[in-house]
Backbone bond lengths (Angstrom), bond angles and torsions (degrees), N, CA, C in turn:
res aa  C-N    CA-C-N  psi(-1)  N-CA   C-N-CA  omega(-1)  CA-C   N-CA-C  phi
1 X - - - 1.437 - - 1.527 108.14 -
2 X 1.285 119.71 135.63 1.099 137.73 -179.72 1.550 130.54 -90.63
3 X 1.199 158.47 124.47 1.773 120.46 -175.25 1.625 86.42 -131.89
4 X 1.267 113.90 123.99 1.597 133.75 179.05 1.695 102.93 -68.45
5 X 0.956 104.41 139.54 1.725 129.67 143.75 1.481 120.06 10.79
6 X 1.752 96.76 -69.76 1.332 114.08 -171.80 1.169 97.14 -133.69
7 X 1.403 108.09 160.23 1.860 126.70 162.61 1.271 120.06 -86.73
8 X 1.087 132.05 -168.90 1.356 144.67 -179.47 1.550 117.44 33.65
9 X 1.268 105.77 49.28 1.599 126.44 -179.50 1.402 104.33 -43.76
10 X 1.056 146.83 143.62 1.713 158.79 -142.92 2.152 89.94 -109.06
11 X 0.980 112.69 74.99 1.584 107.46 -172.15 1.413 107.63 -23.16
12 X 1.119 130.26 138.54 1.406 142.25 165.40 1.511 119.15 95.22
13 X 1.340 111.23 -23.21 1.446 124.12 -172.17 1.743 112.99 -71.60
14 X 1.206 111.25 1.44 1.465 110.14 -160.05 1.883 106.90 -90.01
15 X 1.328 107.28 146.96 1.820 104.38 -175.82 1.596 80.83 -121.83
16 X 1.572 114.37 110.95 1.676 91.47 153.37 1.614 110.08 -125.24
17 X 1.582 125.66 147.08 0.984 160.42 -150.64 1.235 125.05 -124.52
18 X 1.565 125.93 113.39 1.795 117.40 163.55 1.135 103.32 -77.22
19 X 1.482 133.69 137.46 1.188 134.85 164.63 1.463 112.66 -114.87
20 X 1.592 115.06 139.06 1.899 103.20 169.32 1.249 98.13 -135.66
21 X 1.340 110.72 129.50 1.597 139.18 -154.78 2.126 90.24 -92.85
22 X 0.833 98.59 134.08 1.460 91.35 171.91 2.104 126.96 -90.94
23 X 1.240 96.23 93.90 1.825 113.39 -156.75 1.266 117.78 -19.52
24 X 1.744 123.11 -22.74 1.224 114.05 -176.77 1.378 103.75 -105.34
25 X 1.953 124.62 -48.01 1.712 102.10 -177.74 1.663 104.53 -101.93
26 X 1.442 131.68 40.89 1.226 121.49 -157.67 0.778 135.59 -3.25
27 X 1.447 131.50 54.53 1.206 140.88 158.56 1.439 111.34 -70.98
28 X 1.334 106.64 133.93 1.504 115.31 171.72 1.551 129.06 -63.72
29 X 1.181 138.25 109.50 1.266 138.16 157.21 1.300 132.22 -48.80
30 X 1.562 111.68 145.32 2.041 90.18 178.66 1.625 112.78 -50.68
31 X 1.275 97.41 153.76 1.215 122.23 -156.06 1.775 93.60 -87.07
32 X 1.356 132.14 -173.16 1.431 159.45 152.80 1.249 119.66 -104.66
33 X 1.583 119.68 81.99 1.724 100.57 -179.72 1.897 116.20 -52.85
34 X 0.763 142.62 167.40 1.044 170.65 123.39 1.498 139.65 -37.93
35 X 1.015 158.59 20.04 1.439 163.36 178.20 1.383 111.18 -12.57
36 X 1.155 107.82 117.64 2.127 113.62 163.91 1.861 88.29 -67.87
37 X 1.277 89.91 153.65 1.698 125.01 172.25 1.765 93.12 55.46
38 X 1.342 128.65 -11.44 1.164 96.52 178.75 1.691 128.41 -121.28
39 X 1.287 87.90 -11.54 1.433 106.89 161.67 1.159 129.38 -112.89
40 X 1.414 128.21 -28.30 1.712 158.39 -154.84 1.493 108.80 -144.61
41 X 0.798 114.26 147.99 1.591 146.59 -169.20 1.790 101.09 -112.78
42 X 1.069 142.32 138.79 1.416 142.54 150.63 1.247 122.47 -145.63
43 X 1.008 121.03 124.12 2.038 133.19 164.97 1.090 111.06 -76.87
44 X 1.693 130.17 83.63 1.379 116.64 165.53 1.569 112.87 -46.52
45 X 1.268 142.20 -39.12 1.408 123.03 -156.14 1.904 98.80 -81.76
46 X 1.370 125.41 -36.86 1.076 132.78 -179.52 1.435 113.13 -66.76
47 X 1.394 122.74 -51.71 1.319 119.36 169.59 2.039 91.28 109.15
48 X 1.498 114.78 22.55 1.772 119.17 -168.72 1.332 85.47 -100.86
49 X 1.356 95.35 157.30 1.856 120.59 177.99 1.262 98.63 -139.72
50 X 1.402 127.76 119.03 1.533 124.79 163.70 1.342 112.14 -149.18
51 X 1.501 119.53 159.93 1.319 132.03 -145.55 1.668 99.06 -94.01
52 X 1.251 114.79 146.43 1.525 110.28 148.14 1.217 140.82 -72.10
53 X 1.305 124.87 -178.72 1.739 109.85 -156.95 1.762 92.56 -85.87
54 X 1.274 112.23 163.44 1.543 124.70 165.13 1.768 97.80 96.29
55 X 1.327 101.01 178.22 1.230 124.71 -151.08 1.597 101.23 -111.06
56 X 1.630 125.93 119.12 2.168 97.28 174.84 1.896 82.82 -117.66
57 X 1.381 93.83 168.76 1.720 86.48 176.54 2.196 88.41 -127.19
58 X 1.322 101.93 169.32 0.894 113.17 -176.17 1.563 113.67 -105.27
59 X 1.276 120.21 -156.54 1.324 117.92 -161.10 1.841 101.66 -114.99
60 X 1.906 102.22 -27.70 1.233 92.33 174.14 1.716 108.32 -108.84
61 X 1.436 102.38 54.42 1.712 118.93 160.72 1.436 109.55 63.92
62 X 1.574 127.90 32.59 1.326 114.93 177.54 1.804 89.83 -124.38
63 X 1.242 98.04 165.76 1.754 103.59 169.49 1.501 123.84 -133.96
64 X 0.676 106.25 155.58 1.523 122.58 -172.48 1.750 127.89 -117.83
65 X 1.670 102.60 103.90 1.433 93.66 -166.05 1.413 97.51 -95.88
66 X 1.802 93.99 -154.52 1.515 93.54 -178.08 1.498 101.71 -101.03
67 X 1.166 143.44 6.63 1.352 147.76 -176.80 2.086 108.44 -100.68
68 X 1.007 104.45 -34.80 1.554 128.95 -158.81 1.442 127.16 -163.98
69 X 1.447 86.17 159.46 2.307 87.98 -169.18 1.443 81.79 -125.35
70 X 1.539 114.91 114.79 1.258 123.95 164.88 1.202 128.53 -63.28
71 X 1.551 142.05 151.40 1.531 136.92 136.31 1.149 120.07 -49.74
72 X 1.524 107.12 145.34 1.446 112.72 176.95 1.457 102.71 -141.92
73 X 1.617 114.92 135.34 1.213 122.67 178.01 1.551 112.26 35.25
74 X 1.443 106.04 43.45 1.130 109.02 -175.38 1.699 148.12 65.09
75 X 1.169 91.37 7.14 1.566 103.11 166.37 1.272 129.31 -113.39
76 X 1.160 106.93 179.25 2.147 91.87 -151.23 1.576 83.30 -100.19
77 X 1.384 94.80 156.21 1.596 93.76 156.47 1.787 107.25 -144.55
78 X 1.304 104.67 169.82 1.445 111.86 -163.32 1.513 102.65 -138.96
79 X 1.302 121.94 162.57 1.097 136.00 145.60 1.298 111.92 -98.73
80 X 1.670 111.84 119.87 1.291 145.45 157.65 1.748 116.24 -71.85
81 X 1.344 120.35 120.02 1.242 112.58 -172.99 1.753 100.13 -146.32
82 X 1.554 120.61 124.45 1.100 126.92 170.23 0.953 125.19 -136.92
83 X 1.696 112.64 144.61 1.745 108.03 -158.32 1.484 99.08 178.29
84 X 1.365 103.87 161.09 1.976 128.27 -160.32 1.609 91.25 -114.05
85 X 1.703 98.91 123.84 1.644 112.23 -179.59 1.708 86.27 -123.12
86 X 1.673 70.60 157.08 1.840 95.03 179.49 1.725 95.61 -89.60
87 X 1.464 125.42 128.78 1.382 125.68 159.60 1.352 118.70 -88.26
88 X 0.919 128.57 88.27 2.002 132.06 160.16 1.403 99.86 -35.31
89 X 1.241 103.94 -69.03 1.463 113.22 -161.61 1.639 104.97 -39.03
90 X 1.268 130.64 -60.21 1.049 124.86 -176.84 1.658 152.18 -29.43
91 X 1.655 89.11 -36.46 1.417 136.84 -168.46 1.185 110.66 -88.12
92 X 1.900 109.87 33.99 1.595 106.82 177.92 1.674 109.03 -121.41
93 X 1.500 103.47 42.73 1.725 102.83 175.47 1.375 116.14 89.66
94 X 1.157 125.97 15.85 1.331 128.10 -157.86 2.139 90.53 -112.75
95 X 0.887 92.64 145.89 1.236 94.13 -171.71 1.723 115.98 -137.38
96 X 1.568 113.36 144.83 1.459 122.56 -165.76 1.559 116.99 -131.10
97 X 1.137 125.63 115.76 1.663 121.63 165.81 1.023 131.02 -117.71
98 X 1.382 131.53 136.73 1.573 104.95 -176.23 1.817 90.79 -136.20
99 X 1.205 116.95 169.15 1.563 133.31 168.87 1.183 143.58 -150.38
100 X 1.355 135.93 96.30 1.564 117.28 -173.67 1.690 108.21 -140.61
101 X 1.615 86.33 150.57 1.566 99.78 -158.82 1.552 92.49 -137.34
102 X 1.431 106.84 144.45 1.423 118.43 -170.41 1.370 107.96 -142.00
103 X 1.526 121.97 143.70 1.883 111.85 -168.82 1.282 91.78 -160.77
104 X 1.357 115.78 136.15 1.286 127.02 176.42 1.348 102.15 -103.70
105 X 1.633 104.53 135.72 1.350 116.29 -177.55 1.829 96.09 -119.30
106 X 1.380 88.42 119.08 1.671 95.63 -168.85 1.343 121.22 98.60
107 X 1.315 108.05 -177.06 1.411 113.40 149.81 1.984 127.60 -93.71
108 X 0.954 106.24 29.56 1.553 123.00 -146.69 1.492 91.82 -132.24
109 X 1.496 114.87 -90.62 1.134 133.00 -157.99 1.861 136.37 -89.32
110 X 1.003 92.60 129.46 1.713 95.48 173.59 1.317 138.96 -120.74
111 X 1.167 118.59 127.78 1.591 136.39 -151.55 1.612 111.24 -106.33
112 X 0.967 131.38 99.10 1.871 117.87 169.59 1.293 111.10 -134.26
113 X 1.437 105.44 166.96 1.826 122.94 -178.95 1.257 114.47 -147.45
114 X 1.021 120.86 126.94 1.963 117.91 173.59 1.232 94.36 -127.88
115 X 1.470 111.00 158.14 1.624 128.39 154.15 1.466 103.81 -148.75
116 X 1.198 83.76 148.74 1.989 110.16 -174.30 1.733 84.60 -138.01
117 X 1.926 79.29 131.34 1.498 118.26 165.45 1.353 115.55 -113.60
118 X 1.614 117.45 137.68 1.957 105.24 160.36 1.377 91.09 -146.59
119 X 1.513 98.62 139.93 1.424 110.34 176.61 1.277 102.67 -119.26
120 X 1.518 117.81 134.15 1.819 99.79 158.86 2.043 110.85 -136.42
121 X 1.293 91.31 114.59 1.572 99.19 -178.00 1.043 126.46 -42.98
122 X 1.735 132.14 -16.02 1.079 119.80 -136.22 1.648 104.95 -83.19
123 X 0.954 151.37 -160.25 1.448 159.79 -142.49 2.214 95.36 -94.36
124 X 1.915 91.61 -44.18 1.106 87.02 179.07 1.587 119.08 -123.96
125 X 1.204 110.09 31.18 1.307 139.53 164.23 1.189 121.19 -21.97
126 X 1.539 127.26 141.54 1.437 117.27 172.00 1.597 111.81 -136.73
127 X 1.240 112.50 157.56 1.445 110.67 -167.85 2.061 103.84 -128.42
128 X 1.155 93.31 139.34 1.739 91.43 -172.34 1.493 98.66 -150.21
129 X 1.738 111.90 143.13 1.682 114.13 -163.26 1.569 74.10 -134.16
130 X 1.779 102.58 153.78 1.279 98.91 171.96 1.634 97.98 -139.36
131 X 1.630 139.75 139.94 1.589 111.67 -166.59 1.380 82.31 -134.45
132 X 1.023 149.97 172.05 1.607 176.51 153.35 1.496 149.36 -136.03
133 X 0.771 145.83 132.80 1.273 147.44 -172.39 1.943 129.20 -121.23
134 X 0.937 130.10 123.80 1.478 108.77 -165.43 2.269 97.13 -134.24
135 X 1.180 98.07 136.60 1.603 88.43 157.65 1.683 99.97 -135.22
136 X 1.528 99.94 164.96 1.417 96.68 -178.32 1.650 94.88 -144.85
137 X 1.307 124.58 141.65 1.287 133.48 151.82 1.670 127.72 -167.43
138 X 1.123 106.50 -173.98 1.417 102.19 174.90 1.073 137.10 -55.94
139 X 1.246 101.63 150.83 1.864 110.45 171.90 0.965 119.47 -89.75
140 X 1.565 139.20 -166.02 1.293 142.18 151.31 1.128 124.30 -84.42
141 X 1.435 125.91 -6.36 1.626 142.87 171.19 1.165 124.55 -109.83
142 X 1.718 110.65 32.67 1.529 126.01 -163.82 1.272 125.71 39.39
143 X 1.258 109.15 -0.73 2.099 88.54 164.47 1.320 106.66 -85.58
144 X 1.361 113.91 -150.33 1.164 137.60 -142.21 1.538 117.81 -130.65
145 X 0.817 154.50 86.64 1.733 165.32 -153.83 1.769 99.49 -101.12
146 X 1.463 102.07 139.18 1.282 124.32 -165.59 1.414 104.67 -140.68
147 X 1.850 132.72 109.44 0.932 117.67 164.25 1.874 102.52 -120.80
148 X 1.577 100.76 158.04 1.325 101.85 -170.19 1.843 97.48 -132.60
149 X 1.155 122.00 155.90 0.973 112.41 157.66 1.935 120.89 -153.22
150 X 1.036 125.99 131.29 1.570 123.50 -155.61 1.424 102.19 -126.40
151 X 1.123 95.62 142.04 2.038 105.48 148.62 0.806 100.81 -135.44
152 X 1.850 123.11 160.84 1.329 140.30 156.23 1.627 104.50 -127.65
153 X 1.865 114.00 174.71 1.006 88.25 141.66 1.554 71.17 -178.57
154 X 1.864 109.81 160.88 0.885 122.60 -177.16 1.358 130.66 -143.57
155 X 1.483 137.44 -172.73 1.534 126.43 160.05 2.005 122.91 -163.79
156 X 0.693 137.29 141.81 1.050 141.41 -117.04 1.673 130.75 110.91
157 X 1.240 115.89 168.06 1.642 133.26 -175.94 1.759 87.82 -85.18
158 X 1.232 156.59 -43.80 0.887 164.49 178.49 1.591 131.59 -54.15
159 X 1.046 107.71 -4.29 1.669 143.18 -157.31 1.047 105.21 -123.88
160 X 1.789 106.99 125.35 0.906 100.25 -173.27 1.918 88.74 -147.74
């Protein structure tokens, strides 16, 4: 049995995966999709992942019960699991913006600006602005030159 991250898993949204990493360049091997109801068990409201009964083996010789994901010939393997949760928590007035805009002037040059806002009301709330500026163009030695320049600043327990 598995217990995910988060709760309130978005029913249906979930990808889960055996993966076996190969022990010396970890590179990943094809994977094992996974099947809801037919291989795996899941509690969207709990946020649990658990296996069904019996034994399946894979193609690069490791198996996978419902208790444990074995080694095989020495390489690790994992369960891979991805998926869209509902946040409650979020949904208490707290508020987020962000913006960025980029324009090339010429054929040469590039101009951008973003700012990100977060406010959060709560009693112990914190608020943080972040503004920026970037141009980019050529050099005289054909690369490429990048200048950036930022402020932030903030206040709150949240700030850092």
């Amino acid at each position: 049995m598995y217990f995910l991250k988060d709760g309130e898993i978005v029913e249906g949204s979930e990808r889960i995966e055996i993966v076996v990493r190969d022990a010396i360049t970890g590179m990943r091997l094809p994977p094992l999709p996974q099947t809801r109801d037919v291989t795996t068990n899941i509690s969207y409201r709990e946020g649990r992942l658990s296996y069904r009964a019996g034994t399946q083996r894979g193609s690069a010789g490791w198996a996978s019960c419902r208790t444990r994901v074995a080694r095989s010939r020495g390489n690790p393997v994992f369960v891979e699991v991805e998926y869209d949760y509902n946040a409650p928590a979020l949904d208490n007035g707290d508020k987020a913006y962000a913006f960025q805009a980029r324009q090339s002037v010429g054929d040469r040059v590039t101009v951008g600006a973003g700012v990100v806002t977060e406010d959060a009301p709560r009693p112990a709330g914190s608020k943080y602005d972040l503004f920026g500026v970037d141009v980019q163009g050529p050099s005289p030695t054909k690369t490429r030159v990048t200048a950036e320049l930022a402020h932030s600043e903030g206040s709150g327990p949240d700030t850092w």
